[in-house]
Structures are given as C-alpha cells and as structure tokens.
C-alpha positions as CSV (number, residue, x, y, z in Angstrom):
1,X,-7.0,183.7,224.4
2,X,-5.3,180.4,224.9
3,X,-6.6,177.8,227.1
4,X,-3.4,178.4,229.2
5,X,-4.2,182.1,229.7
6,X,-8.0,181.1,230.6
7,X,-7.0,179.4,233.2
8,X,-5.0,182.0,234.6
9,X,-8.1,184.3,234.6
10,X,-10.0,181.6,235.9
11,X,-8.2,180.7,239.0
12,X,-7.9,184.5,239.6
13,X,-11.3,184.6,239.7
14,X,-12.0,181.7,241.9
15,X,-8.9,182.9,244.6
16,X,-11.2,186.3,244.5
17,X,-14.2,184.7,245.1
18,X,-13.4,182.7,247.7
19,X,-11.3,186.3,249.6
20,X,-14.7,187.8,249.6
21,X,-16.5,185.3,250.7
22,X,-13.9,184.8,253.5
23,X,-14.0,188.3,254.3
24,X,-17.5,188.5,254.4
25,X,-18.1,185.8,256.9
26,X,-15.6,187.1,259.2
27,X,-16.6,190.5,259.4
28,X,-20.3,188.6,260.5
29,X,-19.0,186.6,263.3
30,X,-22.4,184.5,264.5
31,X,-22.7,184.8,268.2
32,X,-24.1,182.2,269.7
33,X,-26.2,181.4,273.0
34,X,-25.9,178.5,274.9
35,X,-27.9,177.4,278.4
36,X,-26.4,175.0,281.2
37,X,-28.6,173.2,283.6
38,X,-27.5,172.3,286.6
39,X,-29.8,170.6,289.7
40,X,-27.6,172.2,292.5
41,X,-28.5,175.6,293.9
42,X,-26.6,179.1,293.6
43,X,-24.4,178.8,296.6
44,X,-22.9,175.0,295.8
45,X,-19.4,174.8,294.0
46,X,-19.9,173.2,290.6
47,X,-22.5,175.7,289.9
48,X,-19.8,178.3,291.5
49,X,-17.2,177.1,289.3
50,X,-19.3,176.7,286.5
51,X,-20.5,180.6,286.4
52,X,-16.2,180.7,286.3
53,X,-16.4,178.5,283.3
54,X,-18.8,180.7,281.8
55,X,-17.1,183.9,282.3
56,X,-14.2,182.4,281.0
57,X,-15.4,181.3,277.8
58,X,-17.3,184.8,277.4
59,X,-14.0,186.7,277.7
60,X,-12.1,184.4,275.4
61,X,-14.5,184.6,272.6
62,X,-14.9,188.4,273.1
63,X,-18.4,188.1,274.0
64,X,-19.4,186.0,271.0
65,X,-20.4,183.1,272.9
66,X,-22.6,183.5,275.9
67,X,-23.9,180.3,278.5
68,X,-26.8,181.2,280.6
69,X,-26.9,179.0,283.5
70,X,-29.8,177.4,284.7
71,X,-29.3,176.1,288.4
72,X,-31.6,174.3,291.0
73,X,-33.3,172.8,288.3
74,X,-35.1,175.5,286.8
75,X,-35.0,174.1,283.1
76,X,-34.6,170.0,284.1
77,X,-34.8,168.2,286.8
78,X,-32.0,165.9,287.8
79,X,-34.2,163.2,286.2
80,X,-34.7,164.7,283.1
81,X,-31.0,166.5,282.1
82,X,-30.4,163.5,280.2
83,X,-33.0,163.6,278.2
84,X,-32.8,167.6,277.6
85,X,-29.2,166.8,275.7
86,X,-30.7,164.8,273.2
C-alpha cells in the first residue's frame, strides 16, 4: 500500500467516523429545562406575555426546550433575582 492510498483509507475512515458520530447525536436530541422567575403575579402583562414567550419557544423547538415560569416570586424575590442568575 502506498502512503498515497493510506491516506485515502484514512480519510475514509475519519469522514465515517465523524457521519456516525453526527448521526448519533442527532437522533439523541438533549431536551432541556429551563425556569423563569418573575416578582409579578399571574394576571400582570410581562408575566402574560412571558407564558407567550414560552409557548413560543416550546413549539419552535418541538418540545425540546421547555421554561417553567415562576411568578410572584415563588423562587426569588425581587431582591434576590440578581443573584439567582449568577
């Protein structure tokens, strides 16, 4: 075999290494869960237009990404939001 044909079989061997591996995280898509605080209630706009938001984002990734929200301050405070990012 000359070093030319080697590395012919190499970089077949590679590109099909690299198709499986591609194949193989695709076909286990990660979902992910995510959680939004907010310190207004149910019934005030943002939070109404937020739950929009998060349908929205639910549909586009076809239910692969999910945000639970969290209003009137059930996981922070308006105080402590800041400090529940980082």
């Amino acid at each position: 075999m000359t070093l030319f044909e080697f590395g012919k079989v190499k970089t077949k061997i590679i590109s099909l290494a690299l198709i499986t591996t591609f194949f193989a995280f695709s076909l286990n898509a990660a979902e992910y869960t995510g959680r939004l605080s907010m310190h207004w209630n149910d019934k005030h706009h943002c939070t109404k237009h937020a739950q929009m938001f998060v349908d929205e984002v639910f549909e586009k990734s076809n239910g692969r990404l999910k945000i639970e929200v969290f209003h009137s301050g059930q996981l922070f405070g308006i105080r402590e939001i800041m400090g529940g990012i980082t």
